[in-house]
C-alpha positions in Angstrom: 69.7 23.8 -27.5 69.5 23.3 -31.0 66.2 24.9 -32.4 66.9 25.8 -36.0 64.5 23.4 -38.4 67.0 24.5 -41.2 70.8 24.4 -42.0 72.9 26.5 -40.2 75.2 29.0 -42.2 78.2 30.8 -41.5 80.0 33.4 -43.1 77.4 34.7 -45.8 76.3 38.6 -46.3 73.3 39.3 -44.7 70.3 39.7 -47.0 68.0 42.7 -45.6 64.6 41.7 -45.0 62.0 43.4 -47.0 59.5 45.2 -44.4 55.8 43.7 -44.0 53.6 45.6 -42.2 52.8 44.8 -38.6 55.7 42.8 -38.6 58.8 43.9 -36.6 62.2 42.7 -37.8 64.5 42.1 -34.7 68.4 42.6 -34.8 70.4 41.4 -32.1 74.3 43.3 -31.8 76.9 41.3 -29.7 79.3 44.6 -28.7 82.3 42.3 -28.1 85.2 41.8 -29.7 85.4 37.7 -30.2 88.6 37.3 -31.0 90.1 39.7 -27.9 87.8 38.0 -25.6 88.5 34.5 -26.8 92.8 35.5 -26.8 92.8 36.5 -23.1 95.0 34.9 -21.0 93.7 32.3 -18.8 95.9 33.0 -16.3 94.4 36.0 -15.7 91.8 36.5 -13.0 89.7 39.2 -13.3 87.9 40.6 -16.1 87.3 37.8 -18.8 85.3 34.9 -19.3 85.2 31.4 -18.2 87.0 28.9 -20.5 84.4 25.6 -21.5 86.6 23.6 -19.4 86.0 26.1 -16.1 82.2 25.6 -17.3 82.3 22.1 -17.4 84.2 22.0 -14.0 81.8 24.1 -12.3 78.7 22.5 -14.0 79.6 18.7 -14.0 77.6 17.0 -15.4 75.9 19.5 -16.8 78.1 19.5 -20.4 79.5 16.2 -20.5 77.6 14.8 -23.2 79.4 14.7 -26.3 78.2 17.4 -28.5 80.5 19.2 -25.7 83.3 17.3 -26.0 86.6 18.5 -27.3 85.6 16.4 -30.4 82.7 18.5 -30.9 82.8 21.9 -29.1 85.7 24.5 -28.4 87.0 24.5 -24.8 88.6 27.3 -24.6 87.0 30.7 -23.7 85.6 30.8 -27.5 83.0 27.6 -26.2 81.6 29.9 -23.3 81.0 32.6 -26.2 79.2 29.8 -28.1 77.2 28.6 -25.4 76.2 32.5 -25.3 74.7 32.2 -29.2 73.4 29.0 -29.0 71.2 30.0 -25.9 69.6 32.8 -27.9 68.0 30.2 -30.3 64.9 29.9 -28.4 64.1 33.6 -28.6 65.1 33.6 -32.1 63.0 30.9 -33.3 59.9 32.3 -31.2 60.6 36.0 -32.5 61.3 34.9 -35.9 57.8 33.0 -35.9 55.9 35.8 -34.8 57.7 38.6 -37.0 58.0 35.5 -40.0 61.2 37.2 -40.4 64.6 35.7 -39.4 66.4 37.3 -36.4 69.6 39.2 -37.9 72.4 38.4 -35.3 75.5 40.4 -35.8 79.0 40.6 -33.1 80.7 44.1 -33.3 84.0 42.1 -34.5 83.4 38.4 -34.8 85.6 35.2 -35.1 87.3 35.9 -37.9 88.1 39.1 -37.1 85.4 41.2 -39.2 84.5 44.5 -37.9 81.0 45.7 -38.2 80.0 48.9 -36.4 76.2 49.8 -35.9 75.2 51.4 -39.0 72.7 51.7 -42.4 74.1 47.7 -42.6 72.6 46.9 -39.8 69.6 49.5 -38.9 68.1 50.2 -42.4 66.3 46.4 -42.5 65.9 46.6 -38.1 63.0 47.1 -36.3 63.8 46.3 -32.8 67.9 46.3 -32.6 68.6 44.7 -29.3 72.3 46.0 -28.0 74.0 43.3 -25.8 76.5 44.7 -24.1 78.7 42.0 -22.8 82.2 43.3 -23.8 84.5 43.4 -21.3 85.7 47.0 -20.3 89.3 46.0 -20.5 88.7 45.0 -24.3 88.0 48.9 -25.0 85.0 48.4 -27.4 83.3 51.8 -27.8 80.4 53.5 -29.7 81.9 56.2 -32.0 80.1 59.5 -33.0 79.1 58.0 -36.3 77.5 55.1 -34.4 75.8 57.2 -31.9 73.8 59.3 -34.6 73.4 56.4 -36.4 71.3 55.0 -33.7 69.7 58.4 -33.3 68.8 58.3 -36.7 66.7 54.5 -36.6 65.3 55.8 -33.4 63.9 58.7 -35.6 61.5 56.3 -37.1 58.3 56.1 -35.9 57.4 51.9 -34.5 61.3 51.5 -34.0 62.8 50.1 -30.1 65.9 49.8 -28.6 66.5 47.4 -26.5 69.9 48.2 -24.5 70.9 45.4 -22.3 74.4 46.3 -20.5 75.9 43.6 -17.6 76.3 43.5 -14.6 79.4 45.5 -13.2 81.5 43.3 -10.4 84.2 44.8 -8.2 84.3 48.4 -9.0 86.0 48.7 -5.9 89.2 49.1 -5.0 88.7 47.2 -1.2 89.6 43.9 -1.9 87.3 42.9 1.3 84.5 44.7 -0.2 84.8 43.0 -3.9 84.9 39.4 -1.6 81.6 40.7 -0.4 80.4 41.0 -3.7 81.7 37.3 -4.9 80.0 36.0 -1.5 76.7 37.6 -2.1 76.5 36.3 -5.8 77.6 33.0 -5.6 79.0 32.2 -8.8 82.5 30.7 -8.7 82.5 30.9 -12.5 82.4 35.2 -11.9 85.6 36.3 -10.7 86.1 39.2 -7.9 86.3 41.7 -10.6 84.1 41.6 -13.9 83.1 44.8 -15.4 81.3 44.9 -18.3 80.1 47.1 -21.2 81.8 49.9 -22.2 80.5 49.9 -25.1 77.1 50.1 -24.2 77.6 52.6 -21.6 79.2 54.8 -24.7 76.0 54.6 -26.9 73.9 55.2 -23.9 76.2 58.4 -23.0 75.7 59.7 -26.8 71.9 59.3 -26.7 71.5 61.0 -23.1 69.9 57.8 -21.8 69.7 58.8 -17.4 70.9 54.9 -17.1 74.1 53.4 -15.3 74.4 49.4 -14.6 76.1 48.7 -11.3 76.5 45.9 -9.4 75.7 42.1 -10.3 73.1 41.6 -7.8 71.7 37.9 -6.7 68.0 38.2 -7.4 65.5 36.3 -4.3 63.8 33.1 -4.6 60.5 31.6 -3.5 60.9 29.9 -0.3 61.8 26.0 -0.1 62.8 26.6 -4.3 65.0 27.5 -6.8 62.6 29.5 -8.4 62.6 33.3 -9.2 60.3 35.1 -6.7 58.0 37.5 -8.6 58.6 40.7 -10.0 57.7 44.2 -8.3 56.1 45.5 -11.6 54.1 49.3 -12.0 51.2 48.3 -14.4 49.8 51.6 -14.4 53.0 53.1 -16.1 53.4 50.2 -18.3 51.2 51.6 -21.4 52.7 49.3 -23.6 51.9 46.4 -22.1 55.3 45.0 -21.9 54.6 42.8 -18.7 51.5 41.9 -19.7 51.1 38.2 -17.9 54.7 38.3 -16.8 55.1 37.5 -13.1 59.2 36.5 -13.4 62.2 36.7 -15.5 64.8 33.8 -15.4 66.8 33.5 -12.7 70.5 34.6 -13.0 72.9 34.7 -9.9 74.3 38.4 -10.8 72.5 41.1 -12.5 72.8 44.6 -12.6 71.2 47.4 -11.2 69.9 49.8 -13.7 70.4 52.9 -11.5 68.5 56.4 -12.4 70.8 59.6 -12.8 67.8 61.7 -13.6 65.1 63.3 -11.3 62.6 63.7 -14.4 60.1 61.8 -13.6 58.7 61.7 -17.3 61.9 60.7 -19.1 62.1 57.5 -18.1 60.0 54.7 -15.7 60.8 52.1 -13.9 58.2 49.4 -15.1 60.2 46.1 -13.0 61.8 45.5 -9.9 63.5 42.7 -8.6 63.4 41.8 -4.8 67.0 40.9 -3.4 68.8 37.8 -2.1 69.3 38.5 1.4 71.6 35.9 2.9 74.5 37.5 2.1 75.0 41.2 2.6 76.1 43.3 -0.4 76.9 47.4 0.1 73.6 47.8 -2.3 71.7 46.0 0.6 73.5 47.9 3.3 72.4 51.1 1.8 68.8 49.8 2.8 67.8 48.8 -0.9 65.8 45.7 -1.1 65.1 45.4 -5.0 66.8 47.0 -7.6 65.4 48.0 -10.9 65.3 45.2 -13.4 63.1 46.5 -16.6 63.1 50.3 -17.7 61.3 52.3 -20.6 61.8 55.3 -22.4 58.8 56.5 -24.1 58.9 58.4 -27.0 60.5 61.9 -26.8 61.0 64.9 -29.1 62.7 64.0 -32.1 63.0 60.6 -31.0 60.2 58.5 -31.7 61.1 55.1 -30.7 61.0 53.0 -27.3 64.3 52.9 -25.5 64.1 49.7 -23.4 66.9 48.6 -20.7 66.7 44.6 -19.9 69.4 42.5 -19.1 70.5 40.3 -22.2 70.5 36.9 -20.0 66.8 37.7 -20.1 66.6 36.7 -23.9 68.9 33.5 -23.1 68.0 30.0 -21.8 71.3 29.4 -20.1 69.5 29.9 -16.9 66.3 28.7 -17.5 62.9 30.1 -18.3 59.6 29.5 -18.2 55.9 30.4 -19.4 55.9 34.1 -17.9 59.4 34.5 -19.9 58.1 33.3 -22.9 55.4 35.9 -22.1 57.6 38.8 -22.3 59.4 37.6 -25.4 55.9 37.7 -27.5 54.9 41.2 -26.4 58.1 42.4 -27.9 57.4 40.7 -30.7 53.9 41.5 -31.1 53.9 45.3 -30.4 52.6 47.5 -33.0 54.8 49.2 -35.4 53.3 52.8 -34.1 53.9 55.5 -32.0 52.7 55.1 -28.5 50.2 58.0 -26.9 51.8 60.1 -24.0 52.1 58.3 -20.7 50.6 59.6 -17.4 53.6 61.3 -15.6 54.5 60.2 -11.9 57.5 59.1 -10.2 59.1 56.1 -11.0 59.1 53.4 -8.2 62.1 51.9 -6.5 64.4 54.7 -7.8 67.6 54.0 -5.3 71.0 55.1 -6.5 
């Protein structure tokens, strides 16, 4: 996983990047808290993440060389929130080659216990900020006032996209048959029966009136007789940006969430992506008759606000679960898109739109 051509460094003040035009600078915001996620008790079941050993276990042999070793790599829950950064390199290194501008990677409270909310620190040198919400709820990370009109405030700038990437959101029931329904339509043993993620993102996209909620962790289809991804539904004619521009498929990832619309506006917000359904194992998503659920969302420019809004699951950006040409595809266009304000977009209904 190791893509960096130069020395890694830890622990240093970020120096803001001086803005060159046509060039976006990308931010990425981990919305955990590292040291409550990495203190949770392994003895729980629900709600945190997998230790390096569970990963291991699971994956076998997957990590058993030795830069995974306990001589080498934590084991403990902090080692699955490594594996987390060090699969972001590849985006980093292709973003940072087309922007020729590093990628500023910043965690809401990191290792050693450093706060660092979203504010001037972080949004004054950002073009695209990229919000990954994979806090536990539990861990009760939230977006304060300050931070919301902090974010209002970037996204007053004209060129300037958010990209808001909340989890998936396992076992919101109370029916212990119906979370074991979930667990058997995923698949993941590593995902307990309950795992609910992002309140922290939820908050900032509360404050900025986003018509958003993630629900579910969904298992996306394959192509027949493969492992592979099967395509994307995608709405080129909404799609003015050209976001999806020679994309066919994301990577694959056994739970991701639903981004479900809370709005009947059909101008406020469009549905560019779909993502066809597992269906070997019923889910109550299926049983309500859905058979894809939306996957990649846009917010055009709106009023005061002059920047994209985009919603994308953050496993997109990781290679964790592989990834391929088309991904690699989606990575540049949000690299490469102009530092200007987009023209109005025909208005019609969004596509798969279920609840």
């Amino acid at each position: 996983m190791n893509q960096l051509k130069s020395a890694r460094t830890y622990n240093q003040t970020h120096v803001p990047r001086k803005y060159i035009p046509g060039k976006r600078r990308f931010s990425i915001y981990w919305t955990w808290s590292y040291p409550w996620e990495a203190n949770r008790d392994v003895t729980e079941l629900d709600n945190r993440f997998s230790t390096m050993t569970e990963v291991r276990r699971v994956a076998w042999p997957e990590y058993e060389s030795i830069e995974y070793s306990e001589k080498m790599f934590l084991q403990g829950i902090a080692g699955t929130l490594e594996l987390f950064h060090l699969s972001l390199l590849k985006f980093q290194l292709l973003a940072s080659e087309i922007s020729e501008q590093p990628v500023a990677v910043y965690q809401r409270i990191d290792q050693a216990g450093q706060r660092l909310p979203l504010d001037e620190r972080v949004l004054s040198d950002t073009d695209t900020l990229m919000v990954f919400g994979l806090d536990h709820m539990i861990t009760e990370q939230e977006a304060s006032p300050a931070e919301v009109e902090a974010v209002k405030e970037f996204l007053s700038r004209e060129g300037t996209c958010l990209v808001l990437g909340p989890h998936h959101d396992v076992g919101i029931s109370d029916d212990p048959k119906v979370r074991n329904m979930e667990y058997a339509h995923h698949g993941d043993p590593l995902v307990p029966r309950q795992q609910r993620f992002s309140k922290y993102t939820r908050s900032l996209m509360k404050g900025l009136g986003t018509p958003v909620e993630n629900r579910y962790g969904l298992r996306p289809a394959v192509v027949e007789g493969t492992n592979q991804i099967a395509p994307l539904t995608t709405m080129n004619d909404l799609d003015k940006r050209g976001w999806l521009h020679g994309v066919k498929t994301f990577n694959f990832h056994p739970h991701l969430p639903h981004y479900a619309l809370t709005t009947d506006d059909p101008g406020s917000i469009h549905v560019l992506a779909t993502q066809p359904i597992d269906m070997a194992h019923p889910h109550p998503f299926t049983a309500a008759g859905n058979r894809e659920f939306n996957m990649f969302l846009w917010m055009p420019p709106n009023g005061k606000r002059a920047g994209d809004i985009l919603f994308a699951d953050m496993t997109i950006f990781t290679t964790l679960f592989g990834g391929d040409h088309s991904l690699e595809n989606f990575w540049r266009n949000l690299a490469k898109t102009p530092l200007h304000a987009v023209t109005r977009v025909v208005h019609r209904r969004p596509g798969t739109r279920a609840a």
